[in-house]
N, C-alpha and C positions, 0 to 999 in steps of 0.2 A: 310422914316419910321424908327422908333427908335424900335430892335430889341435884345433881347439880346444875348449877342455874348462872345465867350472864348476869350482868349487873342489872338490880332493878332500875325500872322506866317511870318516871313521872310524866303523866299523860293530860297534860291541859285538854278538858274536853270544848270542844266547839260543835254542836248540833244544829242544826240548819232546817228550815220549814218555811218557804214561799221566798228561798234566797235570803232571808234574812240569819242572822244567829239569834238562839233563844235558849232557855232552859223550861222545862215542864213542870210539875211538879207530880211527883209517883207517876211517870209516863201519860199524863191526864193530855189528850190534845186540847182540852176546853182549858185548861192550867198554865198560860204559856207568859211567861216575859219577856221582851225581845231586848237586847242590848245592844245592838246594830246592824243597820244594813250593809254593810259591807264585812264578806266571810274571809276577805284576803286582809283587809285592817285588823281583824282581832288576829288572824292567825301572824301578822307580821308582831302584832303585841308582845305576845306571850314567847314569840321566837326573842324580840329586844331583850323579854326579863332570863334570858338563860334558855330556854324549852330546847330539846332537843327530838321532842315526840309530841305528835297529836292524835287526838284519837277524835275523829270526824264523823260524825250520825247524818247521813239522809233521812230525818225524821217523813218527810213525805213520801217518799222510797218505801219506808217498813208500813206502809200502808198502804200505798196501792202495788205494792211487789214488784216494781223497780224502779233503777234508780231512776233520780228526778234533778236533784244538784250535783251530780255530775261534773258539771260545768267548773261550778266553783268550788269545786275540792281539785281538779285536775289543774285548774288557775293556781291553785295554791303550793298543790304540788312543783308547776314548770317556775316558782319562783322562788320556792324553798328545797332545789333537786336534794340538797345533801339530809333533810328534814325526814327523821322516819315519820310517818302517817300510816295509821290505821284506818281503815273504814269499812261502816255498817251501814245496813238501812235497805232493801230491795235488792240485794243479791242475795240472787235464787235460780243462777242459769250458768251454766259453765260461760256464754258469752256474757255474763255482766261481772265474772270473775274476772275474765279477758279484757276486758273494756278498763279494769282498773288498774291491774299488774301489767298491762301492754304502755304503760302511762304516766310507769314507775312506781306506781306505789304500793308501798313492803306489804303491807298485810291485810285480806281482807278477815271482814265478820261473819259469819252465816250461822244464823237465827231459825229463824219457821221454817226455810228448808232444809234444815236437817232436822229439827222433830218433826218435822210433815215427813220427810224421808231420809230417814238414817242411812240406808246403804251408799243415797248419792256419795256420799264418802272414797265407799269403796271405787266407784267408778271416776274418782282424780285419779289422776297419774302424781308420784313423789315428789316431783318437781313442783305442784300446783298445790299439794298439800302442804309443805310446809310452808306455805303463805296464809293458810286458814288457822283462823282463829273463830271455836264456836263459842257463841252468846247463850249462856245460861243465866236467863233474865227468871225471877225467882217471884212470885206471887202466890201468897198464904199457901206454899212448901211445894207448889204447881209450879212448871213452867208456864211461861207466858208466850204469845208469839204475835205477830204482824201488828208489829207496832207496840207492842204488851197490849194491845186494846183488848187481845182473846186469851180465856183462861184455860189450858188444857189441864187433863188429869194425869197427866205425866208426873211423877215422879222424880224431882231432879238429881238426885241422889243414885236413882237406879238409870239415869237418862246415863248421867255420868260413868258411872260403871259401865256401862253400854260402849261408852266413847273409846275404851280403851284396846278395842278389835283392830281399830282403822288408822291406828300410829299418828292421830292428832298431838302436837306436842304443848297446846295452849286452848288454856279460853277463859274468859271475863265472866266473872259473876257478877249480879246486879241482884241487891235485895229491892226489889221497885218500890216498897211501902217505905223505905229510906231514901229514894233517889232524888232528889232536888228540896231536901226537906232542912238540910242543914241541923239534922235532929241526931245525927252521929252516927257509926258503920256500926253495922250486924257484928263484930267481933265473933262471935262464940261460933259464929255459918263458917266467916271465910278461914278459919282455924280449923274449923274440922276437915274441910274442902283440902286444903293444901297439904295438910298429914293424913290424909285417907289416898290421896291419888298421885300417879305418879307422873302428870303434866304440869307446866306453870299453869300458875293462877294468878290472874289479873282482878285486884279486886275494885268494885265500884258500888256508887250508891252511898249517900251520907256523910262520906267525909265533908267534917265542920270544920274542923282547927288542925293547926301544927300537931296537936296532940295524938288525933288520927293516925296522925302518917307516921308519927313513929310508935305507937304501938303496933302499926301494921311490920315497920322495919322489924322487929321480934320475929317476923314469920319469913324471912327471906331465906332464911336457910333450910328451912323446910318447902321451899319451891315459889313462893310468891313472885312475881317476875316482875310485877307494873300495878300503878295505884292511876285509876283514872277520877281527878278531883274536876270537878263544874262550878256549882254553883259556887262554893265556898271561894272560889277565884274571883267570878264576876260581881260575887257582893262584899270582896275585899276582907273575908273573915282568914284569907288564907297567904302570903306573902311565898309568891312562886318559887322568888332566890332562895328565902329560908329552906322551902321543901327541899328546893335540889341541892342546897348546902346538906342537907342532912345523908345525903349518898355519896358526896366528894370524898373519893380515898386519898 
């Protein structure tokens, strides 16, 4: 479905678990590489090579149900104010929505609770809704939640169609059995996703190469809004400028 859409976002991921940065491998918390202790040096990094967006995980957050690094995402935030930032990982209260959007930052993610309870939806008010973006994190055609560590029998397809009551205007897929694998995106999911519905779609999970990101550019007219690349950044398979040279008009 052809929707009109802002310009896509390149989304350097940075994930976080005990203050450090790290990447997992398929959401595995026993899977983890760390690439630095410090969550304000990488994010001033990927700011140096161009970045104009992040997209931030409280990985210890989407596990115990809330947040936890906090701290050094709102650091991040007070140093990068004009920096749009995303962030996921243990909101799941209208005060840990507040805690982030009071703190400046553009967008949160909400995950396990809105498949543990869809109507929470209904009960934002317009103004807080469009700062939500929901995680449809995707495991053998289930969703996933608190943390991906639990497998529901939802449906993501029909979760989805569900989402369109509540005037959600985004959300991020993630194929998790791709996500830190450098093994390449789901293509044929996030194609059907973004021509079947009438929200962006942010797609994630697998981007390996240059090549990725512009077969994804093919979907921008049919709504795709943002590509969030991780691992392929921090093990140098992916050259940031290149990406965002490929959206300079």
């Amino acid at each position: 479905m052809v929707v009109s859409k802002s310009k896509m976002k390149i989304l350097p991921a940075i994930d976080l678990k005990n203050g450090q940065c790290v990447r997992l491998n398929k959401g595995d918390y026993n899977q983890v590489t760390k690439y630095s202790d410090d969550p304000l040096y990488m994010a001033e990094k990927w700011v140096n090579q161009g970045a104009n967006n992040l997209h931030i995980i409280d990985l210890d957050g989407a596990k115990s149900g809330e947040p936890v690094n906090s701290k050094h995402i709102i650091n991040i935030k007070q140093h990068f104010p004009n920096l749009y930032i995303q962030v996921g990982g243990g909101i799941r209260t209208i005060d840990n929505i507040n805690l982030y959007l009071n703190m400046g930052i553009d967008k949160v993610i909400l995950g396990t609770k809105i498949v543990d309870d869809l109507d929470f939806l209904a009960r934002l008010g317009d103004q807080i809704k469009n700062k939500i973006i929901v995680d449809i994190a995707v495991k053998d055609g289930n969703l996933a939640t608190e943390g991906w560590e639990k497998s529901t029998k939802n449906d993501y397809k029909e979760f989805i169609n569900n989402l369109n009551q509540y005037n959600i205007s985004e959300i991020v897929f993630t194929d998790i059995s791709k996500d830190g694998m450098l093994t390449g995106i789901n293509f044929s999911a996030i194609e059907k996703i973004v021509r079947a519905v009438d929200v962006s779609v942010i797609a994630s999970g697998g981007i390996s190469s240059i090549d990725d990101i512009k077969k994804l550019k093919t979907l921008t007219n049919f709504g795709l809004s943002g590509v969030i690349i991780g691992k392929a950044l921090y093990e140098n398979k992916i050259n940031l400028n290149e990406a965002l040279n490929l959206f300079k008009i």
